[in-house]
N, C-alpha and C positions, 0 to 999 in steps of 0.2 A: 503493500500500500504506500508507503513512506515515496517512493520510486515513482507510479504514477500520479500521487498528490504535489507533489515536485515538479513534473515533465510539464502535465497537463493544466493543474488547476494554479501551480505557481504563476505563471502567465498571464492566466485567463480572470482569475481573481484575485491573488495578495499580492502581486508585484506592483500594482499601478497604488493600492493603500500603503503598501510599504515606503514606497517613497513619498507619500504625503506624510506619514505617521514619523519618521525619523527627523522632519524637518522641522519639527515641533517641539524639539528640547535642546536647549541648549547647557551644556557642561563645559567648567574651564577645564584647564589643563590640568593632569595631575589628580580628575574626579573620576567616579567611576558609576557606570549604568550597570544595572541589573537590565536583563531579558526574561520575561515570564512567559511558558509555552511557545519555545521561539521555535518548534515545530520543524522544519528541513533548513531553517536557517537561513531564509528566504529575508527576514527584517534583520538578523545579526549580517547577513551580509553590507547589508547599506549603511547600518550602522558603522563596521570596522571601517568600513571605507571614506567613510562620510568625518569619521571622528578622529581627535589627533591621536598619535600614534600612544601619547601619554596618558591617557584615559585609558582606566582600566573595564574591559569587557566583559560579562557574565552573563551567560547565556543558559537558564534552565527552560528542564520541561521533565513533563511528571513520565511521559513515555520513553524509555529508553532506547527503544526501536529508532521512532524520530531522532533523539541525539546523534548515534551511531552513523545518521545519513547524513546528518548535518556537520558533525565534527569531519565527515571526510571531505567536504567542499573547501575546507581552510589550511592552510600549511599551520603547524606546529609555531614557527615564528609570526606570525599575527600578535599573538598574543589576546584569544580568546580564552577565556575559564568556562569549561562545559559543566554544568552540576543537574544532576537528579534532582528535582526536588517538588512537593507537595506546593499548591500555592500557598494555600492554613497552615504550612508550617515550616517559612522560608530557612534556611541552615545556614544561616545569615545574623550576623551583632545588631544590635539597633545601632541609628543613625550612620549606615554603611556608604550607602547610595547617594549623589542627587539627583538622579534622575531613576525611575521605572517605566519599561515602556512592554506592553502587551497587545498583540495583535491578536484578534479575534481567537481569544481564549477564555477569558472571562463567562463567557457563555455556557462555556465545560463545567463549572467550577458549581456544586451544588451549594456550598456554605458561602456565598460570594461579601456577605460583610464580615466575615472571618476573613476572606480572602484581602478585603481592601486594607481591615488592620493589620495586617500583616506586614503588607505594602507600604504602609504610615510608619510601621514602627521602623522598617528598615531605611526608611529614608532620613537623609538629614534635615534640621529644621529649616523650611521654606523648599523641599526635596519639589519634585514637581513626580507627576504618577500621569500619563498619558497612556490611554487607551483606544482603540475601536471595536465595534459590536457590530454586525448587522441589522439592519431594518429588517422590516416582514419580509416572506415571499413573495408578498404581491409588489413590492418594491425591486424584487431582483430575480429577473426575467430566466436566465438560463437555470437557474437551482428550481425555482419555482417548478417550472417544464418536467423536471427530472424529477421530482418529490409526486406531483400528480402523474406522469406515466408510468412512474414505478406500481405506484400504489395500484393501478389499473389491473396488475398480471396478480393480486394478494386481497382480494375483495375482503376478506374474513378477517384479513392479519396482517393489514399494512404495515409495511414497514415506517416508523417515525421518526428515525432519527434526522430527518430536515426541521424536524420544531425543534430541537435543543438548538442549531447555531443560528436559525432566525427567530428563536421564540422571544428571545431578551432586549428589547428595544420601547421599553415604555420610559419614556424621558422623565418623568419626574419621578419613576421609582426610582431608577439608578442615580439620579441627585440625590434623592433622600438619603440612599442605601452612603454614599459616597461621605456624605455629612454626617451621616448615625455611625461612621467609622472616623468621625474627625479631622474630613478631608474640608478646606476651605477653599472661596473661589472657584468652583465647581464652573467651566467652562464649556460647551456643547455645540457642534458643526455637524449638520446634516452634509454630507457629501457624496453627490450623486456623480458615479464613474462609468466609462463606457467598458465592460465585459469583452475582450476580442479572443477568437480561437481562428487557429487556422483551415480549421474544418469543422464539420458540426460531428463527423464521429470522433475527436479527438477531443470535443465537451463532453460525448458524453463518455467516452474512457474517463476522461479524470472524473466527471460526475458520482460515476460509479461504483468503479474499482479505485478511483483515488481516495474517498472518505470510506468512513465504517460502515454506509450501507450499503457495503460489497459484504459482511460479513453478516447482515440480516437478512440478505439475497440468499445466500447462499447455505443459510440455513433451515431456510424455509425449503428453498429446491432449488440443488446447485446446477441441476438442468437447464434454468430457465435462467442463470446470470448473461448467455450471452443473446438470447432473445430481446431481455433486457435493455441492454448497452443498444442492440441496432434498434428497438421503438424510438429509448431518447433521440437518438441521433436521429431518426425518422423525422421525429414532431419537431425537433429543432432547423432541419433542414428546409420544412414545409413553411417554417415560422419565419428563418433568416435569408433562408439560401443555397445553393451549390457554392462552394469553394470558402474561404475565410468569413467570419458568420461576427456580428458582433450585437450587443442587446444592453439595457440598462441595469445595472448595479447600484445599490445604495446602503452606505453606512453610517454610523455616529461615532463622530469621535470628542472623548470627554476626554478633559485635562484638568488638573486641583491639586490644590498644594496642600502639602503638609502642615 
């Protein structure tokens, strides 16, 4: 999975946030960010690159699969720190950090105002904590597609894991949740991005086989995973087109300090 959520969906959805989301903190020299769920290392890349060499890097995520792909896209002298680690129970001093930044993970996270104190306590005082979330479904066009064609072949026993990373996008809980963890200044940007793949079967491989509901497919009836993949691609083709395909995307990104 790690492999085609990388090839396919890195492209097609976290590369064009990732570079908004890095551009959002700034650290002097000498400080160091924490990465929360940094997944294939898709935002730790733009970060190393983006940041001085003197800034120190820390890059978790609770999957060690994910680390494993992402620690090989970097050389040894970078100077990335790759860690294991739980969000509720960063392995981290307080006041470590000034900067936290998490790219559509927060979402995962079932204790999430556990998860943001956590994030407060490792930060130093006036730390900054930047995040993104998705909007709904009905805001982002190609997942959307791919959650109702699936669902089509599982009348009885749809598959749901497209509500956990679009379900979380109510604006004033996540302030509340952010505040009832002692975050101030609590900042919020709609940001609607254009979705591009080079083909519509290569949305829906990563759609697919790229996230975990290749493994609700496949356990319901591993017959029917590649059926599957050619409907999405179907409905997305009828939707976008023959050849490079692209549709609308949208997310929130919240920023608040410590």
């Amino acid at each position: 999975m790690p492999e085609n959520y990388d090839r396919y969906l890195g492209p097609m959805l976290f590369q064009p946030y990732a570079v908004d989301l890095v551009e959002r903190i700034s650290v002097p020299d000498g400080g160091a960010v924490l990465e929360i769920a940094c997944g294939t290392g898709i935002v730790t890349r733009r970060l190393r690159d983006r940041l001085s060499p003197s800034i120190k890097l820390v890059a978790s995520d609770l999957n060690e699969a994910m680390l494993d792909y992402a620690r090989k896209k970097f050389r040894a002298d970078e100077g990335v720190e790759w860690r294991q680690a739980d969000a509720v129970a960063l392995p981290f001093a307080a006041g470590t950090f000034e900067a936290v930044i998490c790219q559509f993970g927060l979402m995962f996270v079932p204790e999430k105002v556990a998860a943001m104190r956590e994030v407060k306590r490792v930060l130093k005082p006036n730390g900054v904590f930047v995040f993104n979330v998705w909007d709904s479904l009905a805001q982002n066009e190609f997942t959307r597609i791919a959650h109702e064609t699936v669902g089509q072949f599982f009348d009885d026993d749809a598959p749901a894991f497209y509500h956990i990373p679009f379900g979380y996008h109510d604006r004033a809980a996540i302030r509340a949740e952010l505040q009832e963890a002692g975050f101030r200044d609590v900042q919020m940007t709609e940001l609607a991005l254009t979705s591009r793949s080079l083909s519509a079967a290569a949305a829906a491989r990563g759609l697919v086989e790229g996230s975990p509901i290749v493994v609700a497919i496949t356990k319901r009836d591993a017959a029917a995973l590649p059926r599957v993949k050619d409907a999405v691609a179907d409905v997305l083709r009828s939707r976008f087109g023959d050849g490079a395909i692209q549709g609308q995307m949208r997310a929130l990104v919240f920023a608040a300090r410590s």
